[in-house]
N, C-alpha and C positions, 0 to 999 in steps of 0.2 A: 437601312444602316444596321439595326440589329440583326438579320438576316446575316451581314455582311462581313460583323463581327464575329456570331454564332454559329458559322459555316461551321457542319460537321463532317470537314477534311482535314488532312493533313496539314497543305496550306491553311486553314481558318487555323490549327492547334497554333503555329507559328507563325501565326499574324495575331492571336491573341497573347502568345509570347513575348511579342513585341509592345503591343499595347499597354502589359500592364506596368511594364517600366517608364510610359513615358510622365504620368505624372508623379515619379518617384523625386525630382530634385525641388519639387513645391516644398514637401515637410524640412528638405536640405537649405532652403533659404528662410524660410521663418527660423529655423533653430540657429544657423549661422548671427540673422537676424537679432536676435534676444543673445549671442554672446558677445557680437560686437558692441554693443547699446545703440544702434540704429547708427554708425557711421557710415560712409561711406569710399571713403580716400584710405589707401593702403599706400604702405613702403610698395619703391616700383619694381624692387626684387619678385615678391610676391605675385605682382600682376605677371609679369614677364615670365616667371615659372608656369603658371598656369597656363597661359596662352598658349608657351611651347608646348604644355603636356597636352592639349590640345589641339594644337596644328600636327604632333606627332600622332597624335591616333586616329587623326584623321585619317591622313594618307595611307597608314596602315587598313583602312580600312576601306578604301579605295583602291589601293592597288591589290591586295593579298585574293587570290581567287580557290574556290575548290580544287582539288591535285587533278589529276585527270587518270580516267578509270581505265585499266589493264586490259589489254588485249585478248580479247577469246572467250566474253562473257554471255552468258545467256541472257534472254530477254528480262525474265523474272529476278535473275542474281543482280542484271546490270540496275535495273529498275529500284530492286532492295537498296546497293549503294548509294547510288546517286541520290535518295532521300536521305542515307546515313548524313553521305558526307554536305549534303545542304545544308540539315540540321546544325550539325556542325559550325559550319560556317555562319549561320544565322547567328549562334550562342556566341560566337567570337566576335560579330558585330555587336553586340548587345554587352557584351565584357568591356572592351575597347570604348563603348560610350559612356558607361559608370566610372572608370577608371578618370577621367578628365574632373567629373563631380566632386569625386572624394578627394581629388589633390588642391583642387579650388577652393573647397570646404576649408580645408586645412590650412592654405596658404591666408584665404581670408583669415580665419581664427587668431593666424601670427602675425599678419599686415596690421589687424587694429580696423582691416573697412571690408565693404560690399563688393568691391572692385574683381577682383582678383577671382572673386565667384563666376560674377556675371559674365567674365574674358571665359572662364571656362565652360560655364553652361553655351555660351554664344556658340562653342565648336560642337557640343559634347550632344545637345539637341538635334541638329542636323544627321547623327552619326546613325540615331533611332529611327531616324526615318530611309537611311539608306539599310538600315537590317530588315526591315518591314518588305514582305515577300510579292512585291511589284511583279510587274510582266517584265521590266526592265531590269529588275536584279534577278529573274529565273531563270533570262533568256541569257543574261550574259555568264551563270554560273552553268547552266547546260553546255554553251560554247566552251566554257572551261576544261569540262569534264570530259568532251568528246575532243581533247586534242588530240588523242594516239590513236585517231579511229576507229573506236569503239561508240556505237548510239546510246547515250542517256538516257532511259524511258525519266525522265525526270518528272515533267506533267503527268506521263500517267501515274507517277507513284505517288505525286500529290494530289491527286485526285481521289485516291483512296478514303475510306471513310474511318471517323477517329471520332472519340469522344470530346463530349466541350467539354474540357478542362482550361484552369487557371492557375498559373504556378503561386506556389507557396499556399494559395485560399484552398484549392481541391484538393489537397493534401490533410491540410489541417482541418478540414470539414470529415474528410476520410477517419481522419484519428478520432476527431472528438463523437461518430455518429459507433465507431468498434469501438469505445468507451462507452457507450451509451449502452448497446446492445449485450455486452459482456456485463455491467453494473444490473440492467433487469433480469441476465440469465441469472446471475450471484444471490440476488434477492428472490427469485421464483425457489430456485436450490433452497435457501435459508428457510424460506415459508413454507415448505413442505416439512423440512426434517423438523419444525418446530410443529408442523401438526402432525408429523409421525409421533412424536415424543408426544403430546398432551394426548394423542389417543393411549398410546400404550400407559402411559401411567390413567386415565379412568380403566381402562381396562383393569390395571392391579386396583385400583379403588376397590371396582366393584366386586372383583375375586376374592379382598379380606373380606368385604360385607360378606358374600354369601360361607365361607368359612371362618368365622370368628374364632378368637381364642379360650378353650372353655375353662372355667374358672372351677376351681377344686373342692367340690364340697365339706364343711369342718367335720372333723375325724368321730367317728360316736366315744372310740375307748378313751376318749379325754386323754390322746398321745399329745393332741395340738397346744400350745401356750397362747396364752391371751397376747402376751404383750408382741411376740414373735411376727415377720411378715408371714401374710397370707403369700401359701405357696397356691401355683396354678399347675394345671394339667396341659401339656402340650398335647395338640391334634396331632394327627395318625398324617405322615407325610406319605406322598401318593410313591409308591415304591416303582424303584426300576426293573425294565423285562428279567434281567438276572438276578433280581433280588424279590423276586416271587417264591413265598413262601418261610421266608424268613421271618426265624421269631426275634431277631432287632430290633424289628420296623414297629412292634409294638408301640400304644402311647407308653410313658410314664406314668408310675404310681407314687403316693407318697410313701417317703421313707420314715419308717414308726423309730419310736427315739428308741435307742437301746434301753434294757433296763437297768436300773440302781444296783449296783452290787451291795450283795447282805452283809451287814458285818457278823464277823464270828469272833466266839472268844479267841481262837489261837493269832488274828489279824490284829494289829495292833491298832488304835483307835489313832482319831487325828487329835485329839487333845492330847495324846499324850507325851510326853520326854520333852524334851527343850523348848521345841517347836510346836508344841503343844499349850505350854507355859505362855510364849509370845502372844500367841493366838486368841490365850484367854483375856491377857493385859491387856492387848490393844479391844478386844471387843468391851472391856470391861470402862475403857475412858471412853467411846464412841458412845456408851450408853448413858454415862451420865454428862455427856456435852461435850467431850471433844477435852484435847489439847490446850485448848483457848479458853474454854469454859474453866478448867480448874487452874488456870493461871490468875485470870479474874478474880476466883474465889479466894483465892491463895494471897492474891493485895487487897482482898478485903479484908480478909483474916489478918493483916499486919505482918504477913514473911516476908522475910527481904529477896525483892529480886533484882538485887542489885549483878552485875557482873563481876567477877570476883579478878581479884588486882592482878598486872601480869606480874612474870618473875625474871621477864627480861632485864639486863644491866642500862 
């Protein structure tokens, strides 16, 4: 029976086509099932819809045969067809039997019972078994196909060999295993460029270790100030082919503080004139406390610091 199933031909692809529709109207009567609350008995509109859309797709699919294949064809071309147009016709049995389910579905849902299902399953089951790729439906669609005297290789073209596939399952196993395969290439990609980066940065690690930054020795002529940042010496960067020879590229030295300019009699001093006067007063209250400090003194001593009265109306 698996053998019989698993056939990797043409025929087995479209005998497994067929099979996996057939127990598709199970899930369709439990769910019916659970909206009706377990009734039975429907309005007889609904049964009688159903039935019809039933007895109608029946016939359609009893009568309706393959077209029949044109005059003057080669063995290979004829052969290629007559699998097209089976195929075909197989998918139209199989459409025409879903169609009676889902109108029963429905009809049940608005009847209020089961009834109206079961009238269409009763047609719509039989339908799957007459799209199921028999000797007796191959034999009668090849007769079909050779009405205008042209030969069908029909068998031989179903005899051909085909992968076991499943509709809708070998598709989505297909997607979900190219999701699979493109997610490990994405992460292999990711896992490298992160050990390209942590190599390249130990690489710069260890290039500052072996050239460090060298630190400036304090100045002898006592140019440096205590309180001032320590300045450092930059290293000597490694020059480019055209900038060989250049005095640029040199490190840095320190820069010595300019010196004090001398004062002379003809240069006027900073004590002196106006701004000189200032100069002297404010150093003169800084020294003995401040602002604050001779205010303090000044209300201990008994002066009034009062604010003096406005002369606003």
């Amino acid at each position: 029976m698996i053998d019989f199933v698993l056939q990797p031909t043409q025929e087995g692809e479209l005998r497994r086509r067929v099979l996996f529709w057939l127990p598709a109207p199970l899930p369709v009567i439990g769910l019916v099932y659970l909206l009706v609350g377990g009734a039975f008995s429907a309005a007889g509109w609904t049964i009688l819809l159903a039935a019809s859309v039933g007895v109608g797709t029946l016939l359609l699919a009893m009568i309706v045969q393959p077209t029949p294949l044109p005059e003057g064809l080669a063995p290979p071309v004829s052969a290629r067809r007559s699998l097209h147009r089976f195929r075909q016709f197989t998918q139209l049995r199989v459409a025409l039997a879903l169609v009676p389910m889902a109108i029963g579905a429905c009809a049940a849902v608005a009847g209020g019972g089961m009834y109206p299902l079961f009238a269409a399953l009763a047609l719509a089951w039989p339908q799957l078994l007459l799209a199921m790729p028999t000797f007796f439906t191959i034999t009668k669609a090849r007769r079909a196909m050779e009405a205008w005297g042209t030969t069908a290789y029909l068998w031989h073209a179903l005899s051909r060999p085909a992968k076991v596939t499943w509709p809708i399952a070998t598709p989505m196993a297909r997607s979900y295993r190219a999701w699979r395969t493109d997610r490990a290439r994405r992460l292999a990609q990711q896992k490298e460029q992160d050990q390209q980066q942590e190599k390249a940065w130990k690489e710069a690690v260890a290039q500052e270790k072996l050239n460090p930054t060298e630190t400036a020795a304090p100045a002898e002529d006592g140019h440096g100030t205590e309180d001032g940042p320590q300045l450092q010496r930059t290293r000597k960067l490694h020059a480019l082919p055209e900038e060989v020879g250049d005095q640029d590229n040199e490190p840095t030295a320190l820069i010595p503080k300019p010196p004090e300019p001398a004062e002379t009699e003809d240069a006027p001093s900073s004590d002196s004139g106006p701004r000189g006067t200032v100069n002297r007063a404010a150093r003169h209250i800084l020294d003995q406390g401040g602002a604050l400090g001779l205010s303090v003194r000044n209300r201990r001593r008994g002066h009034a610091n009062r604010r003096p009265p406005s002369h606003k109306p």
